[in-house]
C-alpha positions as CSV (number, residue, x, y, z in Angstrom):
1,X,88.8,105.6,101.4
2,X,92.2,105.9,103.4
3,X,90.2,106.1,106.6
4,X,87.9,103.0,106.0
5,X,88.0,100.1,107.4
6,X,86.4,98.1,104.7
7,X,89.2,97.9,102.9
8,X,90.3,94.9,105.3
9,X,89.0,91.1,105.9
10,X,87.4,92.1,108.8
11,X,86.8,95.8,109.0
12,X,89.5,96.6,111.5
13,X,92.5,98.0,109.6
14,X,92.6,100.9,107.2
15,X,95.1,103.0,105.5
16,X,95.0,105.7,108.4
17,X,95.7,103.1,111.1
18,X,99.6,102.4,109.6
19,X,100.0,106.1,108.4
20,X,98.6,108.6,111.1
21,X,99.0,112.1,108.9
22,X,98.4,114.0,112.3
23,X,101.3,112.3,113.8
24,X,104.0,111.9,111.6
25,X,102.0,110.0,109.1
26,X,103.5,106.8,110.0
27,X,101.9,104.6,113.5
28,X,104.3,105.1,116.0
29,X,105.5,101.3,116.4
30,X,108.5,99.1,115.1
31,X,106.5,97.4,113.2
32,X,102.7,97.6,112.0
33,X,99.9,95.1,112.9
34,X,96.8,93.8,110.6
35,X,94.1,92.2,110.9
36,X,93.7,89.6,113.4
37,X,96.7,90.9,115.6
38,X,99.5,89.7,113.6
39,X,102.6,91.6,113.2
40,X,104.4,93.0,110.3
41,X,108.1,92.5,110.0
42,X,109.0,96.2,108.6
43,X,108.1,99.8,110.1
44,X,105.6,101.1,108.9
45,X,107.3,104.4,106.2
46,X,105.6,108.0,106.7
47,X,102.4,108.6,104.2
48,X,103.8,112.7,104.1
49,X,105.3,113.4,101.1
50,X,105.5,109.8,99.8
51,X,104.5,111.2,96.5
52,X,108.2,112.4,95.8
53,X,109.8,109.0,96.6
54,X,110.9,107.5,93.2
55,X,110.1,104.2,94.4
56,X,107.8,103.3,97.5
57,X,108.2,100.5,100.2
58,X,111.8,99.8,102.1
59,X,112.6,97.6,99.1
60,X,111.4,99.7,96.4
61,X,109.3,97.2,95.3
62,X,106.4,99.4,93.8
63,X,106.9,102.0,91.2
64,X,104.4,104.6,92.7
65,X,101.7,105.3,94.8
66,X,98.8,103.6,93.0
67,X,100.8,100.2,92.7
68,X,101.8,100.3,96.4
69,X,97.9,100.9,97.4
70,X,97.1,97.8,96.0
71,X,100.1,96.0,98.5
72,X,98.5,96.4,102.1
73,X,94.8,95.5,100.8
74,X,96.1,91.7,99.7
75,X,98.7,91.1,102.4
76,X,97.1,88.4,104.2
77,X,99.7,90.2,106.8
78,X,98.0,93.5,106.6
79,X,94.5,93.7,105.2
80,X,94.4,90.0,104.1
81,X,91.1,91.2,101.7
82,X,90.9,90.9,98.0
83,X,89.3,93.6,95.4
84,X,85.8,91.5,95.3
85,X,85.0,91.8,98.7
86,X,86.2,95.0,98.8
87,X,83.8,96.3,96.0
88,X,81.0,94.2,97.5
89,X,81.1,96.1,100.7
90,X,81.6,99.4,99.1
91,X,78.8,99.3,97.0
92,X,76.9,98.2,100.3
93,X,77.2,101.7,101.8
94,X,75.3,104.0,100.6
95,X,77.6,107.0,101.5
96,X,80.6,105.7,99.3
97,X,78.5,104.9,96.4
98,X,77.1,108.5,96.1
99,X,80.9,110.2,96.7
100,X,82.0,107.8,93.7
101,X,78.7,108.5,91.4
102,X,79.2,112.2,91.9
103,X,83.0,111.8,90.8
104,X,82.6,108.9,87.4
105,X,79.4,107.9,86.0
106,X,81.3,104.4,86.2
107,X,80.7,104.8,90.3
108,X,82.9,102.4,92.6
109,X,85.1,100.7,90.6
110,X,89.0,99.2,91.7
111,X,90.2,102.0,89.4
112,X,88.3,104.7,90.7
113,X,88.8,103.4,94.4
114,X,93.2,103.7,93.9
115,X,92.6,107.3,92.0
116,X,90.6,108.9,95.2
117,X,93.7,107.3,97.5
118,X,96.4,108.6,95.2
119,X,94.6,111.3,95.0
120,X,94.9,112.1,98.5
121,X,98.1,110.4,99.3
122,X,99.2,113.1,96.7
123,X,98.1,116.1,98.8
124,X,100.0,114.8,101.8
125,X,102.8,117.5,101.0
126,X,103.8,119.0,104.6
127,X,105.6,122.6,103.0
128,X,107.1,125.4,104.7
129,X,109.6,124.0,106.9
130,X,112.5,126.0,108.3
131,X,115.1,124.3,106.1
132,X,113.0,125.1,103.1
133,X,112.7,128.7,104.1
134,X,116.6,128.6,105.0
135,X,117.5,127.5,102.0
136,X,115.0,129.8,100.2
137,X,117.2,133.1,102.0
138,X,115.1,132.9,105.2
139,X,118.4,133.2,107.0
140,X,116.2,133.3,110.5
141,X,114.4,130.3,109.8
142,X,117.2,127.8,111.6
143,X,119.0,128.4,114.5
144,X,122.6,128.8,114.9
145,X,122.9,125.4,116.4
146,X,120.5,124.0,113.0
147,X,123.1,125.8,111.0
148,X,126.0,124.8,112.3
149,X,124.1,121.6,111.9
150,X,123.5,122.1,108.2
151,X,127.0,122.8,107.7
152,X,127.8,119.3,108.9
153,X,125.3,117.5,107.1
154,X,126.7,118.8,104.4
155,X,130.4,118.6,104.6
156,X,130.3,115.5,106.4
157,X,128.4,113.7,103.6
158,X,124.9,113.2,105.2
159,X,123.7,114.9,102.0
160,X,125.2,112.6,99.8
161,X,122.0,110.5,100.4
162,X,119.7,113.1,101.7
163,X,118.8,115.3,99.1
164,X,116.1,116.7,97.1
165,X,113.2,118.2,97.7
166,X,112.5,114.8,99.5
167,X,115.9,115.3,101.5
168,X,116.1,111.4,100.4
169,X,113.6,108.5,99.1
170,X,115.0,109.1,95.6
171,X,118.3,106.2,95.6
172,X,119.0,102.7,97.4
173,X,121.7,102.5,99.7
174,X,123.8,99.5,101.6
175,X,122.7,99.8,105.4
176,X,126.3,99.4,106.7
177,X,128.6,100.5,104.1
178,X,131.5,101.5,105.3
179,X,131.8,100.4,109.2
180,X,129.7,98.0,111.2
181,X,126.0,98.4,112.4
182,X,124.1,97.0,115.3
183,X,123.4,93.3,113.7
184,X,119.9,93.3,114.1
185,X,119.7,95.9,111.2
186,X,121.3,93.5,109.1
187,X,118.7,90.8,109.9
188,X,116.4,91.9,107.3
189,X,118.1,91.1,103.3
190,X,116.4,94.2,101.7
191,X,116.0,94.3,98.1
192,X,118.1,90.9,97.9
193,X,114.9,89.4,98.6
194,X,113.1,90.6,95.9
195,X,116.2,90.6,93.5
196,X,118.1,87.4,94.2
197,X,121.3,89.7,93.7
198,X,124.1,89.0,95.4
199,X,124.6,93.3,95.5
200,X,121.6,94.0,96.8
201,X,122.1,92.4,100.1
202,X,121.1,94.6,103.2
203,X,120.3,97.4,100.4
204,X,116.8,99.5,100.9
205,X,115.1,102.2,99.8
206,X,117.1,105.7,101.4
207,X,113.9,107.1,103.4
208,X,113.1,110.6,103.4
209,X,114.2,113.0,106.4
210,X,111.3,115.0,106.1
211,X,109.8,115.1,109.4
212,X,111.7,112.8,110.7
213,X,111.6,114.1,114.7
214,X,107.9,113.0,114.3
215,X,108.7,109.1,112.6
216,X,110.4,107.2,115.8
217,X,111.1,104.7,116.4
218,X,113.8,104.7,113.1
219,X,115.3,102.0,110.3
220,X,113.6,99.8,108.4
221,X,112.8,97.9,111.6
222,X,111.9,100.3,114.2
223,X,114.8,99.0,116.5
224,X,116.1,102.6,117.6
225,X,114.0,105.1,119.6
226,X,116.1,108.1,119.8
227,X,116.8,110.4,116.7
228,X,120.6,110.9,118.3
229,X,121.3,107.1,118.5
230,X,119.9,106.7,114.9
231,X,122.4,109.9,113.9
232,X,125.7,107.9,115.6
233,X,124.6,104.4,114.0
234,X,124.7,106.2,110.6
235,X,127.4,108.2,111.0
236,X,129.2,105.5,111.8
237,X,127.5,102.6,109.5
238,X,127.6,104.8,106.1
239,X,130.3,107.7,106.7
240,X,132.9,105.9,108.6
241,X,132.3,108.4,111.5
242,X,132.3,108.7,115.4
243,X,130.6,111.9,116.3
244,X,130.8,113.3,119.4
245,X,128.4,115.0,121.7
246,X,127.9,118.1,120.1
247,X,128.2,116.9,116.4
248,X,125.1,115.0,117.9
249,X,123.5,117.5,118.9
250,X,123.5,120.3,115.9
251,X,122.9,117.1,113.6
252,X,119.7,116.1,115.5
253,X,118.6,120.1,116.4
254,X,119.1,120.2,111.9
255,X,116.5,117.5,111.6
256,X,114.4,118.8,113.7
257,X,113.9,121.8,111.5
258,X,112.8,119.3,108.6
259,X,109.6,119.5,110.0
260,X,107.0,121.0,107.7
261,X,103.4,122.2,108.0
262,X,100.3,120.0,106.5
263,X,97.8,121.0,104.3
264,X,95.5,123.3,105.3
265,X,92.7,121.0,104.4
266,X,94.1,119.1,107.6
267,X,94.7,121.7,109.8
């Protein structure tokens, strides 16, 4: 299901095409496109461990997995389809309604189709990174540059938003909080546009840092192509800080080390 094109109007866009799990599990690009060529107006956030996010989209506008599923298929933006012609085309192909027989005796039903994505969005876990290991009392599994670097994420306050076993994706945040930020970040209203509140302006979702040397470009709008520029702008945006060279460096050769392995069923 999260390969197949039928899930779209016109059989060109599926799950897989916005959330490459070989390749960061996001699509490389500022922003995603749908059906028909048009273009999205948020980047598109990494598939990997989305199960540990406590809410899902930049906004936070679903509560889990299986209510964000549902977004993409009736964005006329995205997949611009509805569950009828979905099922229609589904129960069309002969191959999709034997794999949903042999799992309910109710077959290929709107249900059934969010459990097998969930399902598999679920295993999307990428484990055994170095920081895990390092923080496990693999003391070899970072560098001393990715340690000195863990040092400063920690004491400079990097980890005030990063944490978890998600190393974020579990609070909102102000983009801009304490010092100023290129202004096309502040283009987009975040959760204001969904709340109306005055408090939520420019406020998102804090995304996770897992893998995050494989999710370029960054921010909620894919404006910045280098890891290190991303590391200054929020330095300087949420911590009040100017970091120089070699903060930069032991910050971004830290991330890197976020960087876990994926399921063996994908390997």
């Amino acid at each position: 299901m999260f390969n197949s094109p039928l899930l779209s109007a016109d059989n060109s866009v599926s799950c897989a095409s916005c959330h490459d799990v070989f390749h960061g599990g996001d699509d490389g690009l500022p922003v995603s496109t749908g059906i028909n060529q048009q273009v999205g107006t948020r980047n598109s956030p990494s598939v990997l461990n989305a199960v540990f996010n406590f809410r899902q989209f930049w906004d936070g506008r679903s509560l889990n997995l299986k209510d964000q599923a549902e977004g993409p298929i009736h964005n006329p933006v995205e997949m611009g389809s509805d569950w009828d012609e979905v099922l229609e085309k589904l129960r069309s192909e002969p191959n999709f309604v034997q794999s949903f027989q042999d799992l309910s005796e109710d077959g290929i039903t709107v249900e059934n189709i969010l459990k097998a994505i969930v399902s598999y969005e679920e295993s999307l876990v990428t484990e055994n990174a170095p920081i895990d290991r390092y923080l496990l009392g693999e003391h070899s599994a970072l560098t001393p540059q990715q340690q000195a670097g863990y040092r400063k994420f920690v004491d400079y306050g990097c980890v005030t938003c990063h944490q978890g076993r998600n190393i974020g994706g579990n609070l909102y945040q102000k983009i801009g909080r304490l010092d100023q930020v290129p202004a096309n970040l502040l283009d987009d209203p975040g959760r204001y546009e969904l709340t109306k509140n005055p408090q939520d302006m420019h406020v998102f979702k804090v995304p996770s840092l897992r893998n995050v040397a494989d999710t370029a470009p960054y921010f909620h709008n894919g404006s910045v192509d280098e890891l290190s520029v991303a590391i200054r702008i929020m330095a300087r945006g949420q911590l009040g800080l100017d970091l120089n060279d070699a903060d930069v460096a032991d910050l971004e050769a830290l991330l890197h080390a976020f960087t876990g392995e994926l399921p063996r069923s994908l390997q």
